[in-house]
C-alpha positions in Angstrom: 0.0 0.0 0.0 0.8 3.8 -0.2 3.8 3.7 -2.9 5.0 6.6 -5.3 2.0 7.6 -6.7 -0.2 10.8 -6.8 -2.6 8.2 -5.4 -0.4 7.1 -2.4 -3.1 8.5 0.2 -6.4 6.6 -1.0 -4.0 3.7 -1.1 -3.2 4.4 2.1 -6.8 3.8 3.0 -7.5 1.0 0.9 -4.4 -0.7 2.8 -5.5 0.0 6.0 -9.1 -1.8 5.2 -7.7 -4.4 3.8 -5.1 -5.5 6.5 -7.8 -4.7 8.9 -9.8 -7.7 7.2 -7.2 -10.1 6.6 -6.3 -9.8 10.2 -10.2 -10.5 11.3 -9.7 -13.4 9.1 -7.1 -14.8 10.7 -4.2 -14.2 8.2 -0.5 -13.3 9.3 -0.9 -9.8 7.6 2.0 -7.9 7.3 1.1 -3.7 5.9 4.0 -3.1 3.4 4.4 0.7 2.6 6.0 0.8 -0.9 8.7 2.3 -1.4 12.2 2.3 -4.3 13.3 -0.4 -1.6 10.4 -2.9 -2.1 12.5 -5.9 -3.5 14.5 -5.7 -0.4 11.4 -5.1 2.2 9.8 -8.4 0.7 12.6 -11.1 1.0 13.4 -9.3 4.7 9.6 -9.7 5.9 9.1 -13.3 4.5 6.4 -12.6 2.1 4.5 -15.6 0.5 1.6 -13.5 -1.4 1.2 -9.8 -2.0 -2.0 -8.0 -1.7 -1.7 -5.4 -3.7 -4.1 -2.3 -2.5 -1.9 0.1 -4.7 -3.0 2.8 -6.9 -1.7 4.4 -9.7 1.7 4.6 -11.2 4.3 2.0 -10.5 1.4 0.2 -8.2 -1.2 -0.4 -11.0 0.7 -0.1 -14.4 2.1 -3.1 -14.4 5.5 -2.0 -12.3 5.2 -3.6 -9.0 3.6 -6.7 -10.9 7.2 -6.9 -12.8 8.8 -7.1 -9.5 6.6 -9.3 -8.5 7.1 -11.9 -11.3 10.8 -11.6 -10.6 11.0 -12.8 -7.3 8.4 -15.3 -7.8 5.9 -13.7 -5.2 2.1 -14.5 -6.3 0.1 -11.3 -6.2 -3.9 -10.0 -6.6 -4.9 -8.5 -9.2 -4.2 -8.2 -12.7 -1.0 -9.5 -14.4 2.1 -6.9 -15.8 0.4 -7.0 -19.6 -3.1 -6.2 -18.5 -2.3 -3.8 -15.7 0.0 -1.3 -18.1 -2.9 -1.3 -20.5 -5.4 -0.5 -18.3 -3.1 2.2 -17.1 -2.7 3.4 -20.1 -6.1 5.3 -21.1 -5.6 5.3 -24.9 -3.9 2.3 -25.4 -6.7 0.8 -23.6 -9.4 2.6 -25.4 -8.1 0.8 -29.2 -7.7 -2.7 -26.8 -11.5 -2.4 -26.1 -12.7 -0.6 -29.5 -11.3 -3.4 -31.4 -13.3 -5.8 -29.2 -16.6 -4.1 -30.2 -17.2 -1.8 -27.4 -18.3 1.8 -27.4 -16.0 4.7 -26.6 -16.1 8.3 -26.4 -13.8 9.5 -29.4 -10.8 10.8 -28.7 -7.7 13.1 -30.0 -4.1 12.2 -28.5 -2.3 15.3 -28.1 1.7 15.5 -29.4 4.6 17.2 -27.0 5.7 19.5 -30.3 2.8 20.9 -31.8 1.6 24.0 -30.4 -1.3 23.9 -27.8 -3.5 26.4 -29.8 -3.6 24.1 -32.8 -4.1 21.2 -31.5 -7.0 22.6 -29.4 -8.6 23.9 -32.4 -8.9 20.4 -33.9 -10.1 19.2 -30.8 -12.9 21.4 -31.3 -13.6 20.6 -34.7 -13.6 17.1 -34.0 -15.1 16.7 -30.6 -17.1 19.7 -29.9 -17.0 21.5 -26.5 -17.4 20.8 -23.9 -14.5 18.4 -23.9 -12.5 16.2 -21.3 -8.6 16.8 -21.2 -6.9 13.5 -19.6 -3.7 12.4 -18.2 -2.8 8.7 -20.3 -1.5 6.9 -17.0 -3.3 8.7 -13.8 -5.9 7.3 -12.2 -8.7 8.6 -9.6 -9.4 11.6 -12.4 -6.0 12.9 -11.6 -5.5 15.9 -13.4 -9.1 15.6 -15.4 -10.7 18.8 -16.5 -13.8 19.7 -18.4 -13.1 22.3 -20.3 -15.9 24.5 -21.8 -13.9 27.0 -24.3 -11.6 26.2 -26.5 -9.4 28.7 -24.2 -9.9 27.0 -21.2 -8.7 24.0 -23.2 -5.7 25.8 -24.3 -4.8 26.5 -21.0 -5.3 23.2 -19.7 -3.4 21.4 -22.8 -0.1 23.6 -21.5 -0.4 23.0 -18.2 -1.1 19.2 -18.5 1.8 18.5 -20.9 4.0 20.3 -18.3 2.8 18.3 -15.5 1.5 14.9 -16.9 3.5 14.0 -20.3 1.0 12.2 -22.4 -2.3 13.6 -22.3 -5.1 13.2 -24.6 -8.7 14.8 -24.9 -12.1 12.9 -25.2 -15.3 13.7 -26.1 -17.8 14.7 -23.8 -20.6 12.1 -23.6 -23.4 13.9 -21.5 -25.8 11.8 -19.4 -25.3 9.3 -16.4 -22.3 8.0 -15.0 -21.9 4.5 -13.8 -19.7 1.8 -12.9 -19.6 -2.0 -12.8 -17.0 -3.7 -10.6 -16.3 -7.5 -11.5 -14.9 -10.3 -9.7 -13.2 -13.3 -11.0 -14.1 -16.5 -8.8 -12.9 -20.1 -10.1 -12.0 -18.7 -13.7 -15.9 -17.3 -14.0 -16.1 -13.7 -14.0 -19.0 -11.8 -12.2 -20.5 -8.3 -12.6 -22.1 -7.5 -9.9 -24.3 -4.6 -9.4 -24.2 -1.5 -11.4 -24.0 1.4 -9.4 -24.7 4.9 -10.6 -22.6 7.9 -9.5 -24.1 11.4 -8.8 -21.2 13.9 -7.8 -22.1 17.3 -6.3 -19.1 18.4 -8.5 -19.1 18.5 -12.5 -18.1 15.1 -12.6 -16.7 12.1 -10.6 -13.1 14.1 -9.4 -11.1 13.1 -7.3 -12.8 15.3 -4.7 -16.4 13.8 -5.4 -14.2 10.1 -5.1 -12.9 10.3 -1.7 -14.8 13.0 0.3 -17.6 11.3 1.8 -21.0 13.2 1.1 -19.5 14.5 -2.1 -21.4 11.5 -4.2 -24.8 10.1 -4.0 -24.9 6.6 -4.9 -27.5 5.0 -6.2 -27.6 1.2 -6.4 -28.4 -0.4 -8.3 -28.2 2.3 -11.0 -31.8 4.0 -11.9 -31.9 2.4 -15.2 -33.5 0.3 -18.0 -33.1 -3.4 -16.7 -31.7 -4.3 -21.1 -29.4 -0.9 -20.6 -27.7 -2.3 -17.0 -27.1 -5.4 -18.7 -25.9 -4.3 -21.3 -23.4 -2.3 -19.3 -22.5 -5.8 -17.7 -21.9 -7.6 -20.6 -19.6 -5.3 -22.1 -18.0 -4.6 -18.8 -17.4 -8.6 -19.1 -15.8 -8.1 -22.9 -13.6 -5.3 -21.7 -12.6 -7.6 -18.4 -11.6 -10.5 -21.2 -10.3 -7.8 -23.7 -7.5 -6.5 -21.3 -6.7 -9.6 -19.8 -7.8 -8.7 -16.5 -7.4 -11.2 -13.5 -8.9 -11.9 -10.3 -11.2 -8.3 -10.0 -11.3 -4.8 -11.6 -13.5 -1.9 -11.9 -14.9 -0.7 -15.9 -16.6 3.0 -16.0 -19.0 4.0 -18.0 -21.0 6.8 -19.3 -24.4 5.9 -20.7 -25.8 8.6 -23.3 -29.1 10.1 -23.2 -29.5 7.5 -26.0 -29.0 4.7 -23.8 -25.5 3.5 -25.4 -23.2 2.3 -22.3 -19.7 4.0 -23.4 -16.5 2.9 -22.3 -14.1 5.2 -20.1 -11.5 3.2 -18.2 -10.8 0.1 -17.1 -9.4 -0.1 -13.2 -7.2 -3.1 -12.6 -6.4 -2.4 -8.7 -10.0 -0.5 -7.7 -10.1 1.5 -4.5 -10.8 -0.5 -1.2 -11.6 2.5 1.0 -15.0 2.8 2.8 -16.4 5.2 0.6 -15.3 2.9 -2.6 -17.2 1.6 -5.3 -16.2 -2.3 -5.2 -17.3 -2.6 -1.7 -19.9 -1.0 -2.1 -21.3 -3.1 -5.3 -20.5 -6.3 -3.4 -22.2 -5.6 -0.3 -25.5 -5.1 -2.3 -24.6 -8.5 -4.1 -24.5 -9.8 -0.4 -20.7 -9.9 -0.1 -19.4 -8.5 2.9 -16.1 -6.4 3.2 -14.1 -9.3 4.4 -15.2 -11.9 1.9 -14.6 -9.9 -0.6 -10.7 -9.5 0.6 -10.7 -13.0 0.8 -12.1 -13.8 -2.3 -9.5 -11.1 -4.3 -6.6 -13.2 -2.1 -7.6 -16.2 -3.2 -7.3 -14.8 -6.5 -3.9 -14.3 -6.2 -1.2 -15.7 -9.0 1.7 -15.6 -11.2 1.5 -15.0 -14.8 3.8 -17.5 -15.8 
């Protein structure tokens, strides 16, 4: 838990809950802050499986899952292949296009060509208002819905500066949802789809991990054919990445019904206000059989 990412507090969190349940369930649960000396931290403590409850880069992009492999350490969660795609919002959006699933379109931005031009055929091809994106953050790191095409200037140059790769998505306007899966025996599950109302614009980071920021309304208010829809393809993006053991697929469903892709979570937040537990509690999973079901799950690729 913790780790090196802009993330390191929620994962801090998720840890804590985490270890907290292993512990009630009678496992010799050692709480690992991750840090550059994590190789070394393992062999010294004895570690026979890693739970990971990271977030973001170097926990969830396929990094720690690397280290992992090396030293022969099974681990939750998704292997090193499907947990750098996942990371990686574009890359991840082709994966899951090419697999016959809906997503917002999209323009990835260059690091030469200057910010007003590439805004302006952002504009021309997505329309405003438009979402500008970090590639690899998670939690809506760095997200912003910009509403002018200077506002999306601005943003473009100060992302770049801060983030790297960023790109900018079209704006799908309607209801925002999610659908958490669980792998148990090789058969994956979506449970319940739960429907996200932030008091903010959107589902920041603020509206993710301050509690009374969200309503939540589960199961989602909506068609019984659209929320299974949502599942299914929730199910094809699961199979699509490669994910293993659990993971978290968000959606935006239009006012025309269509469930679109967003992202793909491959280590989903475990905190008390998160949306896993949440979904599994109304499937009649409790916190600590869910943390015993992930363990379970636990693997090497190889």
């Amino acid at each position: 838990m913790g780790g090196l990412s802009s993330e390191r507090e929620v994962s801090l969190r998720s840890g804590a809950k985490c270890h907290e349940a292993l512990l009630s369930l009678g496992y010799d649960a050692v709480p690992l802050d991750v840090g550059r000396d994590v190789a070394f931290r393992l062999r010294e403590e004895g570690i026979e499986v890693a739970f990971l409850a990271l977030h973001g880069r170097y926990g969830e992009d396929g990094s720690i899952q690397g280290v992992l492999e090396y030293l022969g350490i099974p681990y939750t969660g998704s292997g090193v292949l499907a947990s750098a795609l996942g990371m990686n919002k574009t890359a991840c959006k082709k994966i899951v296009a090419q697999n016959g699933v809906p997503t917002p379109d999209y323009v990835e931005l260059d690091h030469t060509t200057d910010a007003e031009e590439l805004t302006t055929l952002c504009v021309e091809r997505l329309g405003l208002p438009a979402i500008l994106k970090p590639v690899n953050e998670g939690s809506s790191v760095g997200v912003v819905k910009c509403k002018s095409q200077s506002q999306l200037s601005s943003a473009v140059t100060e992302a770049r500066q801060r983030y790297g790769n960023v790109f900018v998505e079209r704006f799908v306007d309607g209801k925002e949802i999610t659908v958490s899966l669980i792998e148990n025996g090789g058969v994956v599950t979506g449970l319940p789809v739960l429907e996200l109302i932030p008091k903010n614009e959107f589902y920041d980071y603020e509206a993710k991990y301050t509690k009374g920021m969200t309503q939540f309304v589960l199961p989602a208010n909506l068609p019984a054919a659209v929320a299974r829809e949502a599942q299914a393809l929730s199910e094809t993006v699961f199979r699509a990445v490669g994910c293993r053991g659990y993971a978290r697929v968000d959606l935006m469903v239009g006012r025309d019904g269509t469930p679109y892709f967003i992202e793909v979570n491959t280590l989903p937040g475990m905190t008390e206000l998160s949306d896993l537990p949440a979904q599994a509690k109304v499937a009649g999973i409790s916190y600590e059989e869910l943390v015993e079901i992930i363990l379970h799950s636990a693997h090497l690729e190889g």
